[in-house]
Every structure is written in structure tokens, then in C-alpha cells.
Backbone as a chain_set.jsonl record, in Angstrom:
{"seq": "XXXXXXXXXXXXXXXXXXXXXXXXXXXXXXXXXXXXXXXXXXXXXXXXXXXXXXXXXXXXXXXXXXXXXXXXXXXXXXXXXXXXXXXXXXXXXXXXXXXXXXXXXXXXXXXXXXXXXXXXXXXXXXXXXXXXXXXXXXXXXXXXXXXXXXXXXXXXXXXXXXXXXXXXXXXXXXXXXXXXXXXXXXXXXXXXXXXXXXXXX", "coords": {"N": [[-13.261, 13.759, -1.233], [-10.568, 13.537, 1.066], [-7.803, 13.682, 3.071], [-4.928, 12.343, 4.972], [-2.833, 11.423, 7.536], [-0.859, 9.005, 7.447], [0.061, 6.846, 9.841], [2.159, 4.232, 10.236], [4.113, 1.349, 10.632], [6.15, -1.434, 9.18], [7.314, -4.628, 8.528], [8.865, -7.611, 6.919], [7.536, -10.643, 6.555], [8.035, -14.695, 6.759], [5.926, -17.035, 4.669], [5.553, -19.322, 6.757], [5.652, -18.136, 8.708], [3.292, -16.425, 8.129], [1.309, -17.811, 7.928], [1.169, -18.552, 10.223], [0.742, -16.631, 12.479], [-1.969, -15.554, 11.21], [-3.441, -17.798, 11.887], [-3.224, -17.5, 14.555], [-4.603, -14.97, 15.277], [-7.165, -15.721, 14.225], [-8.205, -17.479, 15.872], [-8.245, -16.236, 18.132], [-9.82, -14.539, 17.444], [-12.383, -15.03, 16.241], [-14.436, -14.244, 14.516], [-13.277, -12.879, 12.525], [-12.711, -11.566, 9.191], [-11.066, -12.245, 5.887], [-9.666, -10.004, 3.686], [-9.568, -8.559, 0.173], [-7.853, -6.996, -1.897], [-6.829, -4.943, -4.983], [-4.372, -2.994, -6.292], [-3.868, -0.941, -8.401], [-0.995, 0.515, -9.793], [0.076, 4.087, -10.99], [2.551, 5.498, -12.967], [4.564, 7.673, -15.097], [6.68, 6.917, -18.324], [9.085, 7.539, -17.278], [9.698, 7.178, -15.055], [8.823, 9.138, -12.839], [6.97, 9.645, -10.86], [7.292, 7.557, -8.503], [10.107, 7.341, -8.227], [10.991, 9.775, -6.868], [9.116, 9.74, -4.739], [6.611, 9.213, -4.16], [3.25, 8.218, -4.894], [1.055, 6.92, -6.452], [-2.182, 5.488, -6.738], [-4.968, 3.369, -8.068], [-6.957, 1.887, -5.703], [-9.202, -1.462, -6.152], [-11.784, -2.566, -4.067], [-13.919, -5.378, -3.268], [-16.417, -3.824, -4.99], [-15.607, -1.322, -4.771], [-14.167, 1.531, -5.126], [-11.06, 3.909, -5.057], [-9.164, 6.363, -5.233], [-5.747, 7.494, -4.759], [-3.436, 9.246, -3.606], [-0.314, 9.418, -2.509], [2.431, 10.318, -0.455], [5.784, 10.835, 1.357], [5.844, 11.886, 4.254], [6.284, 14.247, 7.467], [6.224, 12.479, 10.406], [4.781, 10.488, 9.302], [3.031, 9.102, 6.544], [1.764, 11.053, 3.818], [-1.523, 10.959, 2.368], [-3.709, 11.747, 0.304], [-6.98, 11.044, -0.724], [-9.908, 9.669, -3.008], [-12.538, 9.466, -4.614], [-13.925, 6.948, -6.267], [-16.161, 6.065, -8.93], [-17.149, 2.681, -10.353], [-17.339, 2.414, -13.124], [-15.617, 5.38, -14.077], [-13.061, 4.324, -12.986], [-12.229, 1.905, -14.054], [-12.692, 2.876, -16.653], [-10.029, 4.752, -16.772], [-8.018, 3.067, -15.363], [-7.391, 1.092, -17.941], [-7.199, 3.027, -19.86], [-5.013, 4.849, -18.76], [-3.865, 8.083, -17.275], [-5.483, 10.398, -15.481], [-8.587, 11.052, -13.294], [-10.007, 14.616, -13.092], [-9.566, 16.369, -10.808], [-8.68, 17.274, -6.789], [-5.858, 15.466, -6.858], [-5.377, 15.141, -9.579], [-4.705, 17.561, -9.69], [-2.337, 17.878, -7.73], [-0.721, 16.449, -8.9], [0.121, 18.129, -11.499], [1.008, 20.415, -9.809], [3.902, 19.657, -9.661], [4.781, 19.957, -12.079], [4.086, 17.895, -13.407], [2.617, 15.72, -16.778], [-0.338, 15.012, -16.775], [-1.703, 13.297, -18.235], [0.405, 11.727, -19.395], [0.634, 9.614, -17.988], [0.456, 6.143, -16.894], [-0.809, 3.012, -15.72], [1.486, 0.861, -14.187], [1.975, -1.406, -13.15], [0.286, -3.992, -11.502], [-0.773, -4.828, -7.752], [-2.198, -7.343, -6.132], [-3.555, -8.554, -3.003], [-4.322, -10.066, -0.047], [-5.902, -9.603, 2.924], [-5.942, -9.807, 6.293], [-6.759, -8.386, 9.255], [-6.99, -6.801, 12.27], [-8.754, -5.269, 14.86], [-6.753, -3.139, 17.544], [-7.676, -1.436, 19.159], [-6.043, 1.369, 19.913], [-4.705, 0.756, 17.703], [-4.396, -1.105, 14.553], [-3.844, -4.305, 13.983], [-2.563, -5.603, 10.702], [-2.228, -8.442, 8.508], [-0.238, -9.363, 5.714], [-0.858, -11.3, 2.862], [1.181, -11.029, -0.474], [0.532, -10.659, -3.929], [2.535, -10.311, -6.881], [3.681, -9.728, -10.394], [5.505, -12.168, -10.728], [6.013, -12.795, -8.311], [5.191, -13.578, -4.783], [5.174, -12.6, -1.347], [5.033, -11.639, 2.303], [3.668, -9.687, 5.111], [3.549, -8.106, 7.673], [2.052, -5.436, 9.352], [1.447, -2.35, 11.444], [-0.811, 0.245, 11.917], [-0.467, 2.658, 13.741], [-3.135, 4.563, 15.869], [-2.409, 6.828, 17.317], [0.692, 8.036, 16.868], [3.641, 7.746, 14.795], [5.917, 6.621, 16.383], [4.756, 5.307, 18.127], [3.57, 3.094, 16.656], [5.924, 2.075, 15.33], [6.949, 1.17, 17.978], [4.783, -1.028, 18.976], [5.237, -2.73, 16.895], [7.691, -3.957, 17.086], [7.305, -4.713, 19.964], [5.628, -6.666, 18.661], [6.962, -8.442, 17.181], [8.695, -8.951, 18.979], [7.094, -10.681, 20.573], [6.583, -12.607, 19.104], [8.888, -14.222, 17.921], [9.8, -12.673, 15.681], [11.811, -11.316, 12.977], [12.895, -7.992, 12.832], [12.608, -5.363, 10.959], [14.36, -2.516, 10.212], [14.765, -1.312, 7.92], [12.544, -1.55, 6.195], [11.244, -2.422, 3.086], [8.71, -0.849, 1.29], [5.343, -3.069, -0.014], [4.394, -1.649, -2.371], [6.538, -0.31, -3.207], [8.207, -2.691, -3.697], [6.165, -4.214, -5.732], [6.528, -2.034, -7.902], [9.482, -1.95, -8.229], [10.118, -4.448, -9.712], [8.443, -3.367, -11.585], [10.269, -1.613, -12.942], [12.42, -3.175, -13.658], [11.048, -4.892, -15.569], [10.482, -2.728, -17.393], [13.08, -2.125, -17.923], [14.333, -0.304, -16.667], [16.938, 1.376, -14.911], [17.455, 0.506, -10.94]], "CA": [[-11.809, 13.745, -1.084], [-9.98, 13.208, 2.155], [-6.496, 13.853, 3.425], [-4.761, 12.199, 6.25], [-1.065, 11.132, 8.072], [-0.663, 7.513, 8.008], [1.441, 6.599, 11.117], [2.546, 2.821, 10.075], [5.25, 0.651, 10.805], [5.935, -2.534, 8.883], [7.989, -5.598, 8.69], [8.477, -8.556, 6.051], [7.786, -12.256, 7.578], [8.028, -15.852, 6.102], [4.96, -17.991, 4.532], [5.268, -19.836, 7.751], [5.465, -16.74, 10.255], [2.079, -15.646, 7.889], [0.378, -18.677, 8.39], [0.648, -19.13, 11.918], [-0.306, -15.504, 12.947], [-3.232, -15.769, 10.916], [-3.901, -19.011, 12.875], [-3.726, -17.251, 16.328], [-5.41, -14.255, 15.798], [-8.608, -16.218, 14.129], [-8.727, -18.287, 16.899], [-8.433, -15.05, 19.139], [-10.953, -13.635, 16.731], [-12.936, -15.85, 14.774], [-15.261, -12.978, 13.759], [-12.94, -12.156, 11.365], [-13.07, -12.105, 7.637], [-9.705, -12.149, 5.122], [-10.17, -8.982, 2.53], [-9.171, -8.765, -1.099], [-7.683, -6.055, -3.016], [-5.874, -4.724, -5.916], [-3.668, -2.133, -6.541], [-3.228, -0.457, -9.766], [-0.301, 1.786, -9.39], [0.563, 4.631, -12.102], [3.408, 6.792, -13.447], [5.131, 7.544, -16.964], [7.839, 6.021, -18.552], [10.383, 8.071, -16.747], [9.053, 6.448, -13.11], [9.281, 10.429, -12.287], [6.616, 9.622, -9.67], [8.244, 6.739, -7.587], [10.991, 8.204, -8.428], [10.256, 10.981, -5.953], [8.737, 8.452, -3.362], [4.927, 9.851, -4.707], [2.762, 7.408, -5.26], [-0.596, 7.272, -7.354], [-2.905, 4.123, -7.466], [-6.528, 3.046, -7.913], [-7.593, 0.254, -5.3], [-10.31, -2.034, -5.58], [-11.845, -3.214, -2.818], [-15.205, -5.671, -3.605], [-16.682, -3.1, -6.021], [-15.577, 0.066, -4.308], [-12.95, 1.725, -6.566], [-10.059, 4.963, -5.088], [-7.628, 6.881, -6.226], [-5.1, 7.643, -3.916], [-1.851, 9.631, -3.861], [0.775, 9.134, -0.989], [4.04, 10.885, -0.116], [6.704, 10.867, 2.436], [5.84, 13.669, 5.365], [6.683, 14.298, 8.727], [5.447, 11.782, 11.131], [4.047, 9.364, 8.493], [2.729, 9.305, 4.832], [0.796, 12.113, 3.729], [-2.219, 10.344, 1.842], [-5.184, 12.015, 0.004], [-8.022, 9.868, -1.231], [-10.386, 10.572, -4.042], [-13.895, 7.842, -4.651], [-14.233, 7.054, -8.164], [-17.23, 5.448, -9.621], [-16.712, 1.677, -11.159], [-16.776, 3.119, -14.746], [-14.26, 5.952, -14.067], [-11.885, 3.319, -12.348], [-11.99, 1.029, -15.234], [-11.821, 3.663, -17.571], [-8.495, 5.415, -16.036], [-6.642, 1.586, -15.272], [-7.601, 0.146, -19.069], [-6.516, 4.425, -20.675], [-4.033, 5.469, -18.027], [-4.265, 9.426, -17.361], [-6.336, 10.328, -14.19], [-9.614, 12.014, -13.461], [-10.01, 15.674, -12.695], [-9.476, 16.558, -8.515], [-7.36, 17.445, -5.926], [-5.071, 14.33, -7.053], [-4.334, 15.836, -10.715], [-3.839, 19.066, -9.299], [-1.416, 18.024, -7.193], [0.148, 15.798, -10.485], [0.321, 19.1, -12.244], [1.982, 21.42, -9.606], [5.099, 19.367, -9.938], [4.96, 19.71, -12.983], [3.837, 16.16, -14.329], [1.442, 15.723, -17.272], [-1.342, 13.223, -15.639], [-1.79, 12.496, -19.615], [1.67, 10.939, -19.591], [0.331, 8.727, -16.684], [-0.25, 4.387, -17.184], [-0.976, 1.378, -14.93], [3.095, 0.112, -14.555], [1.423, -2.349, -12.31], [-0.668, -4.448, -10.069], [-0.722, -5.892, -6.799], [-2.667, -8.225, -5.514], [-3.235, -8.236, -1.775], [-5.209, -10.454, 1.051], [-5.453, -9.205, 4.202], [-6.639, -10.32, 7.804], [-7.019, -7.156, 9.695], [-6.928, -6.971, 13.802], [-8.138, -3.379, 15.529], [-7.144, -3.423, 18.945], [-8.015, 0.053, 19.655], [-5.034, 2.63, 19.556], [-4.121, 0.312, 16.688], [-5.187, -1.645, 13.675], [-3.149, -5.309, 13.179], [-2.566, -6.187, 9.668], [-0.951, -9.586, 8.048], [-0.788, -9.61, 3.9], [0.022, -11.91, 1.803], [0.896, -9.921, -1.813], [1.1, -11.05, -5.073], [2.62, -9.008, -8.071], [4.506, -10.154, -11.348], [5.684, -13.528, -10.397], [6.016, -12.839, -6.523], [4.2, -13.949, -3.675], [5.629, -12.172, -0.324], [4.587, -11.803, 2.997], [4.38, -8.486, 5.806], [3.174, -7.573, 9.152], [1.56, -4.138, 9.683], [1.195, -2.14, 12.511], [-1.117, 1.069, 11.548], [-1.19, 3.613, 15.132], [-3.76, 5.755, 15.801], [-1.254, 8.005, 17.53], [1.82, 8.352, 16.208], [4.814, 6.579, 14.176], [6.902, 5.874, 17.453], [3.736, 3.824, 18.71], [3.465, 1.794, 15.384], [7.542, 1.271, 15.856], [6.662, 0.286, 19.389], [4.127, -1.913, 18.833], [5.885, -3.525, 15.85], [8.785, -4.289, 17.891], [7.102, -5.46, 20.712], [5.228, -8.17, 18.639], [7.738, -9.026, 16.979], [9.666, -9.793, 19.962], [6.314, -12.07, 21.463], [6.376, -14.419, 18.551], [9.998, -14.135, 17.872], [10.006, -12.386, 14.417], [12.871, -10.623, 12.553], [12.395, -6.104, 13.053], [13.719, -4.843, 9.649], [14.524, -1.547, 10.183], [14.625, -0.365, 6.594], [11.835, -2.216, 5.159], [10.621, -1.747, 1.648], [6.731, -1.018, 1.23], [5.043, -3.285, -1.181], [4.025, -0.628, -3.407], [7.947, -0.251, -4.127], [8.368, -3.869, -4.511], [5.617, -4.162, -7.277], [7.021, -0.66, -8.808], [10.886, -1.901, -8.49], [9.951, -5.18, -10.324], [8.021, -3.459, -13.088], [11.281, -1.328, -13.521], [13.182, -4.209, -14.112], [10.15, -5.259, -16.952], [10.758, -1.952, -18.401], [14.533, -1.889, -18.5], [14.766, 1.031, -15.811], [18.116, 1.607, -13.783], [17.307, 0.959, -9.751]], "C": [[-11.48, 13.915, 0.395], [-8.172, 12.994, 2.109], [-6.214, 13.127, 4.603], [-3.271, 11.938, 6.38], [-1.072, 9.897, 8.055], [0.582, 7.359, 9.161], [1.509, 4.966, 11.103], [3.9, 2.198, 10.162], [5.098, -0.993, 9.965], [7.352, -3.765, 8.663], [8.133, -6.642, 7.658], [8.398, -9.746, 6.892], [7.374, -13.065, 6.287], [6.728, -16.641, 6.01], [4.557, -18.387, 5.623], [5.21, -18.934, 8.69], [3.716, -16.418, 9.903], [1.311, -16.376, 8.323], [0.249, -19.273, 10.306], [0.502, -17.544, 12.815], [-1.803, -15.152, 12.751], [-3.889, -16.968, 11.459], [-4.073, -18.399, 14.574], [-4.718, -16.034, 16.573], [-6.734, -14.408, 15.143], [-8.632, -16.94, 15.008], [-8.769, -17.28, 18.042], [-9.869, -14.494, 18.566], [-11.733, -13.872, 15.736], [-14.044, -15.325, 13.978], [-14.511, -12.321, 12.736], [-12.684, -12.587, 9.881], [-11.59, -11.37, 7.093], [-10.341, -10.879, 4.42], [-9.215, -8.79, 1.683], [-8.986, -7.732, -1.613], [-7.079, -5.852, -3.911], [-5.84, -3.548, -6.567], [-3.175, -1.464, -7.801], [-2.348, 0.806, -9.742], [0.357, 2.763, -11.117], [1.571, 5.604, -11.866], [3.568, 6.809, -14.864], [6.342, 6.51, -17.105], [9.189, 6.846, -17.66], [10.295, 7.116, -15.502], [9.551, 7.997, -12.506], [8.049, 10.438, -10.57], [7.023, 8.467, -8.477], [9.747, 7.282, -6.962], [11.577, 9.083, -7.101], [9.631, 10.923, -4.721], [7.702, 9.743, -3.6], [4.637, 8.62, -4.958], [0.854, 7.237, -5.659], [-1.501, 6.131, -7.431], [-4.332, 4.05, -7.313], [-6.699, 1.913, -7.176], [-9.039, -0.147, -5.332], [-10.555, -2.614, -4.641], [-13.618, -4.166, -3.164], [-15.293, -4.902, -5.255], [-16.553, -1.8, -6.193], [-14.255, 0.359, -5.46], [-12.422, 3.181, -5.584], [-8.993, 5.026, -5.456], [-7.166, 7.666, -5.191], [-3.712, 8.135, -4.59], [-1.568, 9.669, -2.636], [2.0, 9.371, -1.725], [4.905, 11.229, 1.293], [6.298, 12.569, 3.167], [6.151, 13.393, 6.86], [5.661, 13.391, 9.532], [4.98, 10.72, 10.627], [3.76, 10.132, 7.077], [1.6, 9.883, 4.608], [0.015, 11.165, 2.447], [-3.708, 11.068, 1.631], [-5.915, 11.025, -1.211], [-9.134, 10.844, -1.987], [-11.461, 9.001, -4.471], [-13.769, 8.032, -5.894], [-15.479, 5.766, -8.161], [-16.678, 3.832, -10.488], [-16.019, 1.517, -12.823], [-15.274, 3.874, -14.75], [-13.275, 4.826, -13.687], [-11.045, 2.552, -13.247], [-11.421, 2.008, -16.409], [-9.895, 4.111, -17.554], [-7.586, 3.936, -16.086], [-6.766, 1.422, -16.586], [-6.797, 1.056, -19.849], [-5.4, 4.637, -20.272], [-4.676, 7.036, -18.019], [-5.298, 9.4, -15.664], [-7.378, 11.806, -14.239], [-9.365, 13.54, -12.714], [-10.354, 15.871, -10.853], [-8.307, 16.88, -8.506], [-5.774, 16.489, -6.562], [-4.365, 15.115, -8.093], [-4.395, 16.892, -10.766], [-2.23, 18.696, -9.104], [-0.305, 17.283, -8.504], [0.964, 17.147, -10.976], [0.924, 20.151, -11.498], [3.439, 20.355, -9.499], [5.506, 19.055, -11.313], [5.018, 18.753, -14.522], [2.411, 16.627, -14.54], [0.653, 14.829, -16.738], [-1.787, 12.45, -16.659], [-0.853, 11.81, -19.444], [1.469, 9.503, -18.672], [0.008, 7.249, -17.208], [-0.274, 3.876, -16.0], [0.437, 0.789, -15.588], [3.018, -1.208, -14.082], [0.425, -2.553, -11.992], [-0.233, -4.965, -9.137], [-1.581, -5.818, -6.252], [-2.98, -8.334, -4.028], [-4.453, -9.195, -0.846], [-5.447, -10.084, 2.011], [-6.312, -9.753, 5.23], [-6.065, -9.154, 8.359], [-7.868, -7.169, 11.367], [-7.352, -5.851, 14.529], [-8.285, -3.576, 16.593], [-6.997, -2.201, 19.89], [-7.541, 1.247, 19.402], [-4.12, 2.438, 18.173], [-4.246, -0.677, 15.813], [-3.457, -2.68, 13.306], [-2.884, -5.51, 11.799], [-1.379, -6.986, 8.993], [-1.641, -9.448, 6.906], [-0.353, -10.27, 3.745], [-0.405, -11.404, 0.303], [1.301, -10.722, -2.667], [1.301, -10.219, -6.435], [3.765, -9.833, -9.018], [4.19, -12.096, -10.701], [6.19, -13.58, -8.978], [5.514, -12.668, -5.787], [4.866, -13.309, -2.384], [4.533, -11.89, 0.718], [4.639, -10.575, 4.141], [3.44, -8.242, 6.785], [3.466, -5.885, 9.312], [1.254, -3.524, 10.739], [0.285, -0.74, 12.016], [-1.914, 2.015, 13.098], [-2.306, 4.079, 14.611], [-3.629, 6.996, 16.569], [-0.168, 8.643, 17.375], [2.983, 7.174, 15.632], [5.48, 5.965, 15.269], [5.951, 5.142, 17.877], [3.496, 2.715, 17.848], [4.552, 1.342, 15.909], [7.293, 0.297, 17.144], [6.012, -1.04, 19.729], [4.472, -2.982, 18.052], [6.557, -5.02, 16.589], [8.101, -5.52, 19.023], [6.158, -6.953, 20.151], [5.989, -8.713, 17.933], [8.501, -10.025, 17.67], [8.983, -11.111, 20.695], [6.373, -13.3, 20.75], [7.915, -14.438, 17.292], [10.572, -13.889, 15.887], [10.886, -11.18, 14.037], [11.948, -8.935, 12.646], [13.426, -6.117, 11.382], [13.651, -3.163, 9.246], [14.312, -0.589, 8.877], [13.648, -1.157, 5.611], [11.571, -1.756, 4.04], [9.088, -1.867, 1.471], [6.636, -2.139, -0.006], [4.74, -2.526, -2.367], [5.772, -0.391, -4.404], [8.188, -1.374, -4.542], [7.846, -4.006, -5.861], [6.63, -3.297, -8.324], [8.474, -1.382, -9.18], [11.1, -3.625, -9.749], [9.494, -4.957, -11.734], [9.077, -2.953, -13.817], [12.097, -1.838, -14.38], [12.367, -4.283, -15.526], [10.709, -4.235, -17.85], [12.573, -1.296, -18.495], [15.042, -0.108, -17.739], [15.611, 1.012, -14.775], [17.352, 1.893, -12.329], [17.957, 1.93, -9.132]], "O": [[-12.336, 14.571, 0.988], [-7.507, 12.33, 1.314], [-7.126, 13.134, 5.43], [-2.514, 12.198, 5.444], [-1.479, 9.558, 9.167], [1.746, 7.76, 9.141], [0.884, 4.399, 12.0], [4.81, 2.805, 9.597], [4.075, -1.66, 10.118], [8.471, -3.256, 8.722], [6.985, -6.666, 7.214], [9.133, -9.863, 7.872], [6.783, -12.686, 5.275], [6.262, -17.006, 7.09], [3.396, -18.109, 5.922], [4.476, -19.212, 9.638], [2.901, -16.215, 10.803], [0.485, -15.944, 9.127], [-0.406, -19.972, 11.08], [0.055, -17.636, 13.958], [-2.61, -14.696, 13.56], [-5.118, -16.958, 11.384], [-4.824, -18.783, 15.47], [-5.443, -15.912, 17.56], [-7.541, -13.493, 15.307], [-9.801, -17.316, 14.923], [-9.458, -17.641, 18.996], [-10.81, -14.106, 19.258], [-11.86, -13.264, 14.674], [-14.501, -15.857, 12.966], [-14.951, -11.351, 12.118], [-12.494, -13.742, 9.498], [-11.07, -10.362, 7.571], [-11.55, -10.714, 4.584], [-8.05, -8.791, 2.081], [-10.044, -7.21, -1.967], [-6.317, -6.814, -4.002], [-6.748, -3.037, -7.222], [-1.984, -1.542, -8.101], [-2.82, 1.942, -9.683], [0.903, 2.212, -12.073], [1.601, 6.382, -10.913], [2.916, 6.158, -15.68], [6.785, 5.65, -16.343], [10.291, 6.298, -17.661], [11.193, 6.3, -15.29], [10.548, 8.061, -11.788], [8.277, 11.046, -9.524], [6.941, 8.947, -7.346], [10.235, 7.504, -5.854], [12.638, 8.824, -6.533], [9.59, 11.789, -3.848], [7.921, 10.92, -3.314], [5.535, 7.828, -5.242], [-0.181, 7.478, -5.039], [-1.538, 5.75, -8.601], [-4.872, 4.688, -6.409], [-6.63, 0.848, -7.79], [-9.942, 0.484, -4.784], [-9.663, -3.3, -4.143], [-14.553, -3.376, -3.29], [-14.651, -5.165, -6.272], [-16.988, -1.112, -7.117], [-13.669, -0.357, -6.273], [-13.434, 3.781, -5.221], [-8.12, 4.255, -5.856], [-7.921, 8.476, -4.654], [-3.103, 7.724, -5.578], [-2.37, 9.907, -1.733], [2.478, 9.017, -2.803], [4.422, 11.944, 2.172], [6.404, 13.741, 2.807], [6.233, 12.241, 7.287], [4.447, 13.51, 9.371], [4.688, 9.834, 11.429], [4.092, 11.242, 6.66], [0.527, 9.456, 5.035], [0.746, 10.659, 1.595], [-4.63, 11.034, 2.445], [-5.457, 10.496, -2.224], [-9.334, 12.05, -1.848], [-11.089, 7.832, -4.564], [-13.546, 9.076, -6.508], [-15.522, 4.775, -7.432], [-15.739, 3.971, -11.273], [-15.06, 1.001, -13.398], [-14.203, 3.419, -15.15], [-12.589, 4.562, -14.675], [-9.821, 2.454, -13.332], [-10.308, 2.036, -16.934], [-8.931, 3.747, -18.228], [-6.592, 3.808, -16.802], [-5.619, 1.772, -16.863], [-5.862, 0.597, -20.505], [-4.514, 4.687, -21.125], [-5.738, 7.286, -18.589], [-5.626, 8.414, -15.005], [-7.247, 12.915, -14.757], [-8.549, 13.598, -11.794], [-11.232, 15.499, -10.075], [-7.358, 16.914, -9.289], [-4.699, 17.086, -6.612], [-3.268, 15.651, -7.941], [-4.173, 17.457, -11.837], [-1.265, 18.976, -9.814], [0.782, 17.764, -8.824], [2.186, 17.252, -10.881], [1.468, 20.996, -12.208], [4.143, 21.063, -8.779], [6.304, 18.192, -11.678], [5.467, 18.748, -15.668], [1.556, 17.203, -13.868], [1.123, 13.816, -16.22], [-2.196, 11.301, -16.497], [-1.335, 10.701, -19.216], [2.181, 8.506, -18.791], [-0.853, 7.242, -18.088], [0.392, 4.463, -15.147], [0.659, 0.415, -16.74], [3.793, -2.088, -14.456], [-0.48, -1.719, -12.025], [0.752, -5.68, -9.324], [-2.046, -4.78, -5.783], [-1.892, -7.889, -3.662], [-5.612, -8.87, -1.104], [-4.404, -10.569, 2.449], [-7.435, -10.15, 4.92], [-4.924, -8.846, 8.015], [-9.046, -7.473, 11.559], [-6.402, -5.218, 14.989], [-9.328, -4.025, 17.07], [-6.417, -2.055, 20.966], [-8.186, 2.134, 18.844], [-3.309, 3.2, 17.647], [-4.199, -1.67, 16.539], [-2.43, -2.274, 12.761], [-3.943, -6.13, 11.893], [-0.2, -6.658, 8.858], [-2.858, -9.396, 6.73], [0.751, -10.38, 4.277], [-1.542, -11.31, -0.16], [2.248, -11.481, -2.463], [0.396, -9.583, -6.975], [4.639, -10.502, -8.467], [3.229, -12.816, -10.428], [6.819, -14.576, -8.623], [5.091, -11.516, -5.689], [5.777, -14.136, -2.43], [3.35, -11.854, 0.381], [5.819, -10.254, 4.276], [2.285, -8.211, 6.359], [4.527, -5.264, 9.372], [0.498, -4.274, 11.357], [1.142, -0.31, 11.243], [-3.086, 2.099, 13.463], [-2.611, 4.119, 13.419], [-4.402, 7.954, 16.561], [-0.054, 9.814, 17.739], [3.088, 6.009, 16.015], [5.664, 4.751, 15.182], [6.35, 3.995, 18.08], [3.256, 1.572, 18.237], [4.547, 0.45, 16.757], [7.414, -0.924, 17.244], [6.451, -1.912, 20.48], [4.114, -4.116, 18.37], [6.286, -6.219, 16.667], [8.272, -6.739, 18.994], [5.981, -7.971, 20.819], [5.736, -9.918, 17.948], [8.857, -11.174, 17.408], [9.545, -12.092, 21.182], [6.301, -14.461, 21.153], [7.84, -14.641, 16.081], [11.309, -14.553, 15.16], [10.766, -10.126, 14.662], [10.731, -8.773, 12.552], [14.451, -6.664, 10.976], [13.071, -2.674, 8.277], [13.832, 0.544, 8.843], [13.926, -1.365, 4.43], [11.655, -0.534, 3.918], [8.439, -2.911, 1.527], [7.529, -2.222, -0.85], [4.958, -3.086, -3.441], [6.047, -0.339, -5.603], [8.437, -1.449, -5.745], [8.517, -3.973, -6.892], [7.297, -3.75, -9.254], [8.726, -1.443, -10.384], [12.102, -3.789, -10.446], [9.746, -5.641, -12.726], [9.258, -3.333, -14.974], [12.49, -1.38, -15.453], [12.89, -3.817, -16.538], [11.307, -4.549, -18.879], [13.017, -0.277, -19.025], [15.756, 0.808, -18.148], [15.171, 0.658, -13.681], [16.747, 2.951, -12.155], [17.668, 2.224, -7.972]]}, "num_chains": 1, "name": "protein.A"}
């Protein structure tokens, strides 16, 4: 298990903004390889953890499998991580409910059963991934329900005002919209399954 601060800034851009960043920085960097994941995010039927801007999911990555909770904290998103085994992984997404750790501790001091817990979702995710030292590029393209979208990542490795900074400033080199109040994908998926399940935004 592992704790940390994420300090990220992010942005949405157009099909065509995705495809022609991913065109300049493989030709900047043709050592690099796309990567594949997917997101299984859980709560109950209430959505008491979204809800709450908490967030619980298992990603695969290849064959690697975590379980991750993230919540809004000072400076960036407080994020502890938790390895699970291929079996457990499968088990937990196919049952719902989550394995014993730090994670469904923390479930259980706010008072949420981690029994009550399902897979409300997936998403889908590609990524091309840039680190250019004090800071790690990333362009996705996500797919969840019936929507394909597109987002530019900035992930410091000093603080949120340097993500912002950095954002900004590439934004401004290859003349792409800043959207101040973006929405993470993780809420997209989540605010879409709402809809599925007939839950007031």
C-alpha cells in the first residue's frame, strides 16, 4: 500500500487536437509506446461515494490489477493504492464489495458498508505518456458507455500551480482551449452511469 498527493492539471481537447499532439510528440519521441487501461469504478446505489468527490476503482493495466481510492486534499488528490492479485481483481469487479486494507478501512470510517459496494462502471483509456522531468505529459483518448472523449494531462512533480502553469503554457503553444473547471473522466463515466441508473445530477 502506498499513499501520495497527485498535483495534476487537466484540460479536454478535440479528436483532431488528440491526433495531432500524438503526431508531434512521437515524432519528438518515437521511443514511445501508447498504454491501455481500464477502470472499474465502485460505489452503492446511493452514489454516496462520488457523491462526496471519493473515489474507489480497480485499474488494469496489461495484467497488473489496483485498487485505488482518491479524494480531494490540499494541493492535489490525496490517492492511496493497494496491489491486488489477478484473481482478487476479478473476483471484487464480477462480486462488487472490496478486499480487506487500508482502502476498506478507510470505506468504513465514514461510515460506508464496502458490502454495499458494485462496479457502476468502466472506462476505457489509451494513453501516450511524455516525462519531461519536473513533469509527466499525458494525451487520452477515453471510452465509457457510448462516449469517446478526449484530454490533455499535465501531472507536476512539484506542485499544482506548476501543473496549472505548464497546462497553460502548452496550451497556449499549440493554441488549445484552458478550461478552468474541467471535469475528470472518472466523473464523466460516474455522471453517465447516474443517468443509466435514474440518479438526480
Amino acid at each position: 500500500m502506498n499513499t501520495q498527493i497527485e498535483k495534476e492539471a487537466r484540460t479536454m481537447i478535440s479528436e483532431e487536437q488528440y491526433l495531432l499532439l500524438c503526431s508531434i510528440e512521437t515524432k519528438k519521441h518515437p521511443e514511445l509506446n501508447y498504454l491501455e487501461q481500464t477502470n472499474y469504478y465502485f460505489d452503492n446505489h446511493d452514489f454516496i461515494l462520488t457523491n462526496n468527490h471519493r473515489v474507489v476503482r480497480i485499474r488494469n493495466v496489461d495484467s497488473r490489477y489496483e485498487l485505488t481510492y482518491k479524494a480531494k486534499d490540499i494541493g492535489g488528490d490525496l490517492e492511496i493504492n493497494q496491489g491486488l492479485s489477478p484473481n482478487q481483481a476479478k473476483k471484487h469487479i464480477e462480486k462488487g464489495s472490496l478486499p480487506l486494507g487500508d482502502i476498506y478501512n478507510k470505506i468504513l470510517s465514514y461510515n460506508v458498508n464496502p458490502s454495499s459496494l458494485f462496479v457502476i462502471t468502466s472506462l476505457f483509456t489509451k494513453r501516450l505518456e511524455v516525462d519531461y522531468g519536473d513533469y509527466l505529459l499525458v494525451i487520452d483518448v477515453n471510452k465509457y458507455g457510448d462516449v469517446i472523449d478526449y484530454n490533455l494531462e499535465i501531472e507536476s512533480k512539484i506542485s499544482l500551480e506548476h501543473a496549472n502553469e505548464v497546462l497553460k503554457r502548452y496550451c497556449k503553444q499549440y493554441q488549445l482551449s484552458y478550461t478552468e473547471d474541467y471535469l475528470v473522466k472518472s466523473a464523466r463515466a460516474i455522471n453517465l452511469a447516474k443517468k443509466k441508473y435514474n440518479i438526480k445530477l
